[in-house]
Every structure is written in structure tokens, then in C-alpha cells.
PDB file of the backbone (N, CA, C, O) and the ligand in Angstrom, with CONECT records:
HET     ZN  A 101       1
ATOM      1  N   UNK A   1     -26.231  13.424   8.676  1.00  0.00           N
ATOM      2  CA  UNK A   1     -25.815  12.492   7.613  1.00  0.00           C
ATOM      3  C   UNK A   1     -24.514  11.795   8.028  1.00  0.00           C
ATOM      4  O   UNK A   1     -23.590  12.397   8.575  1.00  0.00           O
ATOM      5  N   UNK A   2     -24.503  10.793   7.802  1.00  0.00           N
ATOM      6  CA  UNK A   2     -23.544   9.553   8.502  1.00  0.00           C
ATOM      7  C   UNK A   2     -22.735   9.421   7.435  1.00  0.00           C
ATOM      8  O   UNK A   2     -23.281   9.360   6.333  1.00  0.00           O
ATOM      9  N   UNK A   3     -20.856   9.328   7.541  1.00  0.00           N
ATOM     10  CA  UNK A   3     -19.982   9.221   6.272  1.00  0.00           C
ATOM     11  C   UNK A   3     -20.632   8.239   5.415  1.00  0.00           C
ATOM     12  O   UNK A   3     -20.947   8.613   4.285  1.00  0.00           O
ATOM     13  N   UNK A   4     -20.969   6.632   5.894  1.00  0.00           N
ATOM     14  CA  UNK A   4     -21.561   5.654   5.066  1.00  0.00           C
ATOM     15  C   UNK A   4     -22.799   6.277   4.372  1.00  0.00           C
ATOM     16  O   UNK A   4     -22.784   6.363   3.144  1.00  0.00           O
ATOM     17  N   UNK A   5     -23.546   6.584   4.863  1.00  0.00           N
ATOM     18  CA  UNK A   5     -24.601   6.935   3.330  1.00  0.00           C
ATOM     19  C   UNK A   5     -23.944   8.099   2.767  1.00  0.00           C
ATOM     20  O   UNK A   5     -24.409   8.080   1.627  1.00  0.00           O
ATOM     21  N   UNK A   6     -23.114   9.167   2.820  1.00  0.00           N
ATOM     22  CA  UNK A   6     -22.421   9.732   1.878  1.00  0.00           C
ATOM     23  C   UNK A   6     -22.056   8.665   1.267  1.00  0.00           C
ATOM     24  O   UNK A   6     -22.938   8.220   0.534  1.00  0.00           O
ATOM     25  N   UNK A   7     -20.738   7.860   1.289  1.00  0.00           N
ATOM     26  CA  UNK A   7     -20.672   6.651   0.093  1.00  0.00           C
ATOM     27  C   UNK A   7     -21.633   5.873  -0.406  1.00  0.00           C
ATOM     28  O   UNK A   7     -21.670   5.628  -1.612  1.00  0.00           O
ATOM     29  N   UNK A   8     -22.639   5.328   0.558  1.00  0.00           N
ATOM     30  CA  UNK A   8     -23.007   4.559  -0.241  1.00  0.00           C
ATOM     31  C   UNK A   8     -24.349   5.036  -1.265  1.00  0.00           C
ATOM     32  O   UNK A   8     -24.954   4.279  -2.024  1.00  0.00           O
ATOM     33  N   UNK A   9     -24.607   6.438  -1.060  1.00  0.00           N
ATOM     34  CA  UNK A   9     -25.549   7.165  -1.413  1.00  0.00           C
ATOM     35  C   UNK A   9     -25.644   8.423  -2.372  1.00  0.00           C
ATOM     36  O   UNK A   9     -26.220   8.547  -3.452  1.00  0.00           O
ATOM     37  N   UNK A  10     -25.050   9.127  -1.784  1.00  0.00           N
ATOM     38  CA  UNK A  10     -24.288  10.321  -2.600  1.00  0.00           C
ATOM     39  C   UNK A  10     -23.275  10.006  -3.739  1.00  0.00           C
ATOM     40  O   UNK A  10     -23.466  10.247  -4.931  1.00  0.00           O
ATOM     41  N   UNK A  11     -21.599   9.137  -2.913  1.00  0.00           N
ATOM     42  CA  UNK A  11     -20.875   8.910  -3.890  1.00  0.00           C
ATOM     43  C   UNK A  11     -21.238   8.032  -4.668  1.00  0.00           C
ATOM     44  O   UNK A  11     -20.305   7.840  -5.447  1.00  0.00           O
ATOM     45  N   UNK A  12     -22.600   6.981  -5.043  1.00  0.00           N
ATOM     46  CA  UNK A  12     -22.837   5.593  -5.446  1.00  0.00           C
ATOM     47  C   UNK A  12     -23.180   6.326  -6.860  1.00  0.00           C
ATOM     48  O   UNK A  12     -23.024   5.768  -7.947  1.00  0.00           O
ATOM     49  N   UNK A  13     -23.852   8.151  -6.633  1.00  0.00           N
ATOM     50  CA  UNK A  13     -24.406   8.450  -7.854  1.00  0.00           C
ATOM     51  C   UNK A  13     -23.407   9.391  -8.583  1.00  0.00           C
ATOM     52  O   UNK A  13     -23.544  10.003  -9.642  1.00  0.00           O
ATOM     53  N   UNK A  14     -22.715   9.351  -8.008  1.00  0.00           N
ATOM     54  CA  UNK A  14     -21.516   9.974  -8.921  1.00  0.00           C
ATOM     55  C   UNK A  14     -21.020   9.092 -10.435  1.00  0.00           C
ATOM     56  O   UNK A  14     -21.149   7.899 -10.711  1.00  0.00           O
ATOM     57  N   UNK A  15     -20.401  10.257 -11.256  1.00  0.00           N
ATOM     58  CA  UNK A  15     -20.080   9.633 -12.078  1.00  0.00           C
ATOM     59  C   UNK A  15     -18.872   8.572 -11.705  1.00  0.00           C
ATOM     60  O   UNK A  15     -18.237   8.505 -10.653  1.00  0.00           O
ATOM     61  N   UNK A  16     -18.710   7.477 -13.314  1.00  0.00           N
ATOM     62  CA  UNK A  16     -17.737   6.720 -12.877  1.00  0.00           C
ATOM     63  C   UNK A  16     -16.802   6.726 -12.804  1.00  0.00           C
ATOM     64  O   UNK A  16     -16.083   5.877 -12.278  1.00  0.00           O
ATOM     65  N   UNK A  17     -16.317   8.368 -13.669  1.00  0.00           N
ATOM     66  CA  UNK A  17     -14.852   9.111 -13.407  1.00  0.00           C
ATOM     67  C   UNK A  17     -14.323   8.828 -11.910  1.00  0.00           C
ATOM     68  O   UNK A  17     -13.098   8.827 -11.789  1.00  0.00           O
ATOM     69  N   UNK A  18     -14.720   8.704 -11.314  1.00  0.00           N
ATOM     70  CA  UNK A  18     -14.542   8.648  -9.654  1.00  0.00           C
ATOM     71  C   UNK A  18     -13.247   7.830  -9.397  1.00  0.00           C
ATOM     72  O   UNK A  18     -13.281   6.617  -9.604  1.00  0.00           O
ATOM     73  N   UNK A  19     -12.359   8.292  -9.056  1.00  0.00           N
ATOM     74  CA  UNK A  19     -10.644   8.170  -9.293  1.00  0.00           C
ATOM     75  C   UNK A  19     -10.878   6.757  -8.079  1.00  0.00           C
ATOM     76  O   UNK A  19     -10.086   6.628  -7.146  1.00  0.00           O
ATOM     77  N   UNK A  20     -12.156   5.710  -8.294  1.00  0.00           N
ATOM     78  CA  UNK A  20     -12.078   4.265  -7.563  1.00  0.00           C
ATOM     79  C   UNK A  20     -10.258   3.450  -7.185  1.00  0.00           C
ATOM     80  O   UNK A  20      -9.869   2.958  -6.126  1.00  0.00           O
ATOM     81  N   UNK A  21      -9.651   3.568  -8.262  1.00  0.00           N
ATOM     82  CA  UNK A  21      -8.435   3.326  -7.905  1.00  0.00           C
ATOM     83  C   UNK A  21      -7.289   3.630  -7.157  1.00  0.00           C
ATOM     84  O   UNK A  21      -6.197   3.062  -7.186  1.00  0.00           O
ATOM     85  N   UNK A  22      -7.648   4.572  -6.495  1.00  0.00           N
ATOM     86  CA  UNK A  22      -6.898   4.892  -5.257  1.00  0.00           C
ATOM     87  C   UNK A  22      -6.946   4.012  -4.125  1.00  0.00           C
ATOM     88  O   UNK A  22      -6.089   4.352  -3.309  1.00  0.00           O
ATOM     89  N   UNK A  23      -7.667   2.927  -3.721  1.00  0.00           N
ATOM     90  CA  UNK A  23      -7.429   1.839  -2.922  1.00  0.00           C
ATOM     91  C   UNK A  23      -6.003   1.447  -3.095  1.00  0.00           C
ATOM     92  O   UNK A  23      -5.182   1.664  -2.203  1.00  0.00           O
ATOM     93  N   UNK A  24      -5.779   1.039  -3.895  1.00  0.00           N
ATOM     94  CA  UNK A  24      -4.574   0.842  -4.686  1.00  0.00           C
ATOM     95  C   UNK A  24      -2.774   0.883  -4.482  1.00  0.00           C
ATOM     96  O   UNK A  24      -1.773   0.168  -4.439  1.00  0.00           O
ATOM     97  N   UNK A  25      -3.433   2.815  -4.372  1.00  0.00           N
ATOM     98  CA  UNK A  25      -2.199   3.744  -3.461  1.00  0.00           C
ATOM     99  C   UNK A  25      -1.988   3.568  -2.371  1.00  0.00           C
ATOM    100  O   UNK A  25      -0.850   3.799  -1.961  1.00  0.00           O
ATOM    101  N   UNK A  26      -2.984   3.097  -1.486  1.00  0.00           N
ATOM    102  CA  UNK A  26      -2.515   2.945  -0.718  1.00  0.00           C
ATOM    103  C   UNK A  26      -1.367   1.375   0.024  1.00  0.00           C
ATOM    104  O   UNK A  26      -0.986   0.963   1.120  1.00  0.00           O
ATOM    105  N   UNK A  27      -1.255   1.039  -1.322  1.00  0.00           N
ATOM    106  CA  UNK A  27      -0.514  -0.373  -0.916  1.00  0.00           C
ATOM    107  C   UNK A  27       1.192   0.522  -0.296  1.00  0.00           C
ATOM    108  O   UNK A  27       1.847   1.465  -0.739  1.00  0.00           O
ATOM    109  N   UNK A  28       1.356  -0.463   0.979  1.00  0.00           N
ATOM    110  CA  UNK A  28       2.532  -0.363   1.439  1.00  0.00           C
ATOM    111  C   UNK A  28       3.804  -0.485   0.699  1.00  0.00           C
ATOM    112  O   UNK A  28       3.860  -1.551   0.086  1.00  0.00           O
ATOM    113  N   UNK A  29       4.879   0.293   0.556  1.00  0.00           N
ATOM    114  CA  UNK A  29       6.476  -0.352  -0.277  1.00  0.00           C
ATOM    115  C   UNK A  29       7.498  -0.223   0.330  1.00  0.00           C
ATOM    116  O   UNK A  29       7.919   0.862   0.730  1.00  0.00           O
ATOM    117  N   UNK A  30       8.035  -1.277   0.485  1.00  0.00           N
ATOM    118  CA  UNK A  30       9.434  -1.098   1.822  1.00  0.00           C
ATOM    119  C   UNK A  30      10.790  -1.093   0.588  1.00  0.00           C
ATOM    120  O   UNK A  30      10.999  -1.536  -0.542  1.00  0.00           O
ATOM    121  N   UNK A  31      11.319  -0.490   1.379  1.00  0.00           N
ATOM    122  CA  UNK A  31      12.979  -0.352   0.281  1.00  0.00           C
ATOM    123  C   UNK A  31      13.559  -0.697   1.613  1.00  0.00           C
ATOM    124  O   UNK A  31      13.232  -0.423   2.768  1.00  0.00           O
ATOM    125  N   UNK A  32      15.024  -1.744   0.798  1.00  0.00           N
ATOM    126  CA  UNK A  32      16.030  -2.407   1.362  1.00  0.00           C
ATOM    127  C   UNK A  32      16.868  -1.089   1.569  1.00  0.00           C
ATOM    128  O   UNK A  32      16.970  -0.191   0.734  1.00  0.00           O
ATOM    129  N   UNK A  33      17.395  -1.114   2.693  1.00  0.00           N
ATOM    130  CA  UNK A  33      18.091   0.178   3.058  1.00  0.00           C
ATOM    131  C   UNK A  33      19.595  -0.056   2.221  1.00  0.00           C
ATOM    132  O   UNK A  33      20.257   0.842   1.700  1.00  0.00           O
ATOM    133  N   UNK A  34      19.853  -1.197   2.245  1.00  0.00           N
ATOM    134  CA  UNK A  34      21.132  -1.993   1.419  1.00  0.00           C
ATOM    135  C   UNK A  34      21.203  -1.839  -0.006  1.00  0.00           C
ATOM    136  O   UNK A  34      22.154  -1.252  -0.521  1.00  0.00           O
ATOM    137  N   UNK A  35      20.237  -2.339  -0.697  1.00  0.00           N
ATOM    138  CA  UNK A  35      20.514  -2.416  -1.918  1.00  0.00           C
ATOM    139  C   UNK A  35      19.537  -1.559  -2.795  1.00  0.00           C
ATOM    140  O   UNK A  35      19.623  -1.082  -3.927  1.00  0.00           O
ATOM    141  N   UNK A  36      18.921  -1.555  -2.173  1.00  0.00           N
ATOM    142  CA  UNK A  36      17.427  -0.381  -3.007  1.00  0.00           C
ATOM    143  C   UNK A  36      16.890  -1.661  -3.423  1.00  0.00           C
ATOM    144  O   UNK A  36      16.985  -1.640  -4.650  1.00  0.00           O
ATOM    145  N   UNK A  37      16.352  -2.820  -3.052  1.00  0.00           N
ATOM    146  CA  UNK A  37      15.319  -3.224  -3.322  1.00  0.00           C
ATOM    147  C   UNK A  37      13.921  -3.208  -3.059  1.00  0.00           C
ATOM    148  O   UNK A  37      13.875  -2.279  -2.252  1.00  0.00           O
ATOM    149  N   UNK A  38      13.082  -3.491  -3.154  1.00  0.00           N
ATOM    150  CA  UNK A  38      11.577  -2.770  -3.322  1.00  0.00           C
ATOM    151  C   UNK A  38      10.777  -3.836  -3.213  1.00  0.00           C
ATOM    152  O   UNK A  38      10.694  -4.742  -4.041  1.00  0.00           O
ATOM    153  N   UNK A  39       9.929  -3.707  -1.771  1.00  0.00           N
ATOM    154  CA  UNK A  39       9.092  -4.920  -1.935  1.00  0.00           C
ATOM    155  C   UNK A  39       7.302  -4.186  -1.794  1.00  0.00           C
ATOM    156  O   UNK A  39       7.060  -3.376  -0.899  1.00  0.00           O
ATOM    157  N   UNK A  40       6.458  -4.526  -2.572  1.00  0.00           N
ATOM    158  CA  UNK A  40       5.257  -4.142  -2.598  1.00  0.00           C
ATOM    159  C   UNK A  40       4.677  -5.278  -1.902  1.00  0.00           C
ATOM    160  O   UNK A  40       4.972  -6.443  -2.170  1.00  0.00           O
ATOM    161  N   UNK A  41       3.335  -4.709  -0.447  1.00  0.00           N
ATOM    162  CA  UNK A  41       2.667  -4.802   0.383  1.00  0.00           C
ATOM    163  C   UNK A  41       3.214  -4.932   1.983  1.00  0.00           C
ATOM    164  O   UNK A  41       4.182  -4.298   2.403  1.00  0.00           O
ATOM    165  N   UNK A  42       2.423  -5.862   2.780  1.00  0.00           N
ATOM    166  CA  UNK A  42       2.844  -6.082   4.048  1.00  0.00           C
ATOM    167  C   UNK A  42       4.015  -6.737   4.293  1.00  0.00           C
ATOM    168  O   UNK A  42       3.859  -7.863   3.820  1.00  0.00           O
ATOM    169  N   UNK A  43       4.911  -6.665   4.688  1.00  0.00           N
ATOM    170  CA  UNK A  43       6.435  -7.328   5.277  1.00  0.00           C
ATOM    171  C   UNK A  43       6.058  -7.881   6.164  1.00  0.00           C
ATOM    172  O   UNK A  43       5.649  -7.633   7.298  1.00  0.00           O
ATOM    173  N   UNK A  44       6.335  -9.196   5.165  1.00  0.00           N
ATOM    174  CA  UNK A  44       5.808 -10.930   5.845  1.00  0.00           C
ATOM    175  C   UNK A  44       6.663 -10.692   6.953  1.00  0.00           C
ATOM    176  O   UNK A  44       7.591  -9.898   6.801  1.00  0.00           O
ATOM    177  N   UNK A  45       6.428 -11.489   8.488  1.00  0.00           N
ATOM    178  CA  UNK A  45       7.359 -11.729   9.503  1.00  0.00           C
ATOM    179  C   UNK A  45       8.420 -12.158   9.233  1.00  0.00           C
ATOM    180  O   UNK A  45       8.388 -13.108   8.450  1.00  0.00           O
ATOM    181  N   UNK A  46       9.617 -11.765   9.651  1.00  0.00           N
ATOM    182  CA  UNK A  46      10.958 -12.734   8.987  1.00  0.00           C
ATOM    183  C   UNK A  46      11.227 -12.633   7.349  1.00  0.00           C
ATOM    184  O   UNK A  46      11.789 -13.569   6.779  1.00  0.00           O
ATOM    185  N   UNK A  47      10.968 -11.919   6.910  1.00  0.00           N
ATOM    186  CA  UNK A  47      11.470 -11.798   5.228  1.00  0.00           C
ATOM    187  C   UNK A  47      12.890 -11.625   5.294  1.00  0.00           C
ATOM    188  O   UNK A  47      13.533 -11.215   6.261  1.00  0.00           O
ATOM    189  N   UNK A  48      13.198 -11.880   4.478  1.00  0.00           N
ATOM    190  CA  UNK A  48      14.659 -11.773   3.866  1.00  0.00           C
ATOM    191  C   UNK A  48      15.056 -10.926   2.640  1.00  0.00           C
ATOM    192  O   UNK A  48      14.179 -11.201   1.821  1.00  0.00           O
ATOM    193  N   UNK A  49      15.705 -10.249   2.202  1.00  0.00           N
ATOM    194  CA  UNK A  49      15.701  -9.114   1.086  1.00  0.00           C
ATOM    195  C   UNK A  49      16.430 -10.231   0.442  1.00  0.00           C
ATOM    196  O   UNK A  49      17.431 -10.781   0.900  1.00  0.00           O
ATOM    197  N   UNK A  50      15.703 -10.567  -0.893  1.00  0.00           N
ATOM    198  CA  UNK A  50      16.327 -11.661  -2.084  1.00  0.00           C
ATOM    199  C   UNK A  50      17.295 -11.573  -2.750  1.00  0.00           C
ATOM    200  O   UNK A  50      17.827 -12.406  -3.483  1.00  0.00           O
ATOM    201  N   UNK A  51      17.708  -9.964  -2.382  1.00  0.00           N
ATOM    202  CA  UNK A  51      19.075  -9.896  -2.910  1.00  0.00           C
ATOM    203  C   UNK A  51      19.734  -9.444  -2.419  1.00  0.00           C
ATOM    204  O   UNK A  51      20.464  -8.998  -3.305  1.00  0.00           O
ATOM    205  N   UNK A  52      20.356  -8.980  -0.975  1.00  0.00           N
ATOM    206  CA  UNK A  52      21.393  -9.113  -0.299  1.00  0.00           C
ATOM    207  C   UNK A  52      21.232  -9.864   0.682  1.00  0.00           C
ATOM    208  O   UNK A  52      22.319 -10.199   1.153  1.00  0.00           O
ATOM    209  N   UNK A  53      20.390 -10.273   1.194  1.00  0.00           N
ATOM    210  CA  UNK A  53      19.902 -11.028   2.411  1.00  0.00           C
ATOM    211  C   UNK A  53      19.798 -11.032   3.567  1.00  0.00           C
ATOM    212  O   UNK A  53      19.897 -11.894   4.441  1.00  0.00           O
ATOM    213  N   UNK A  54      19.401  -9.074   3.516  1.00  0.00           N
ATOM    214  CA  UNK A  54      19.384  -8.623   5.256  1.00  0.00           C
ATOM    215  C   UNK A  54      18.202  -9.211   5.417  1.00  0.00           C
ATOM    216  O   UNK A  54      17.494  -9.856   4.644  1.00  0.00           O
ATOM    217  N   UNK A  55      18.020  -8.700   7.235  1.00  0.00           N
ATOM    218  CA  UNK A  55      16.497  -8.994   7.600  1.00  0.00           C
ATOM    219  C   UNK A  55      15.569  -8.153   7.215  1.00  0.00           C
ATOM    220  O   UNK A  55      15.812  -7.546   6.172  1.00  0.00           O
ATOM    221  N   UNK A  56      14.504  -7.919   7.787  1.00  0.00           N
ATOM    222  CA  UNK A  56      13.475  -7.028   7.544  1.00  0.00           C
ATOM    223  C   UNK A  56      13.477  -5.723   8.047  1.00  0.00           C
ATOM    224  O   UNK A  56      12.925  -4.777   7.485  1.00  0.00           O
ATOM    225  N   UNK A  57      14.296  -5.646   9.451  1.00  0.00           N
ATOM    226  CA  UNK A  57      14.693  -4.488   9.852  1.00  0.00           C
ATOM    227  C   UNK A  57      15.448  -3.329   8.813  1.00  0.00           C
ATOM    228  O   UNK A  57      15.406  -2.100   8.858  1.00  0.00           O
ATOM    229  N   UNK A  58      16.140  -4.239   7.880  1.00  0.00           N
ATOM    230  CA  UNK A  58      16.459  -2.743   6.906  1.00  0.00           C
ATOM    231  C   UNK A  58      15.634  -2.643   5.826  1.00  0.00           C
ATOM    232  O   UNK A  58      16.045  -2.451   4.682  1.00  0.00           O
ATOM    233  N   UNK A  59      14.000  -2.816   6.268  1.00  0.00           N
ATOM    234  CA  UNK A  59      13.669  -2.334   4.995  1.00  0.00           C
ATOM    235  C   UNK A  59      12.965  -1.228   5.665  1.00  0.00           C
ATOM    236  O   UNK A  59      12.492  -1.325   6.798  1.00  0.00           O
ATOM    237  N   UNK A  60      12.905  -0.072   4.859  1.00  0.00           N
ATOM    238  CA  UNK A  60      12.054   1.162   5.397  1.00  0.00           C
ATOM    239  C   UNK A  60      10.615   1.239   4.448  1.00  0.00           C
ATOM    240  O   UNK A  60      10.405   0.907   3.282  1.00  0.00           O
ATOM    241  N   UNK A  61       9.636   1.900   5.616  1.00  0.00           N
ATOM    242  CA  UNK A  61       8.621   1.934   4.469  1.00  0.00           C
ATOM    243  C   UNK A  61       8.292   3.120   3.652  1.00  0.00           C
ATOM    244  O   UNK A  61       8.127   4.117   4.354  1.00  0.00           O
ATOM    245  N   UNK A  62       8.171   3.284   2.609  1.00  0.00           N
ATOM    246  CA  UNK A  62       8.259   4.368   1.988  1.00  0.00           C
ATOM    247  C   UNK A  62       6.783   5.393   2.375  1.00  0.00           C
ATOM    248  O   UNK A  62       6.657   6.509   1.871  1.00  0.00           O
TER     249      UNK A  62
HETATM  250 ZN    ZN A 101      18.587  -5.773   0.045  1.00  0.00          ZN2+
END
């Protein structure tokens, strides 16, 4: 049995309790090492933190 027909087979008949929203979690969040600001997803090339105005290098990803 191949992971894909487990999903698309097995898990398809599960109930709809099925915690689907965990895609979700997995979104990326970088914090400004400076100010604690918080940016949710991918860190565009070259961003700028909007409120102190380091580069991208100080943001860490959580
Ligand atoms: Zn900042």
C-alpha cells in the first residue's frame, strides 16, 4: 500500500473531524531579532522589518 492511496483512500473515508487544518501550521514566522516583530510566511528577498528597518538577516525563523 502506497502513502497516496492511504490519503486518498483510507483517509478520504475518515470522518470530517480530521484536524484538515494543520496545513496551516505549517506556515513559516520570522521574528525581527530587533524589535520582536513578526512576519507570517516566506521572507520575500530583500524585506525590510517595517519597523526598525533592519534587513532580513535579523529575522529568525521561529
Ligand atoms: Zn524590526
Amino acid at each position: 500500500m502506497t502513502y497516496r492511496y492511504y490519503q486518498e483512500v483510507i483517509k478520504g473515508k475518515s470522518p470530517k473531524k480530521a484536524p484538515t487544518y494543520i496545513e496551516e501550521e505549517k506556515k513559516s514566522v520570522w521574528v525581527c531579532d530587533v524589535c520582536g516583530y513578526t512576519y507570517e510566511g516566506d521572507l520575500p528577498e530583500g524585506f525590510i522589518c517595517p519597523i526598525c528597518g533592519v534587513d532580513e538577516t535579523h529575522f529568525q525563523k521561529q
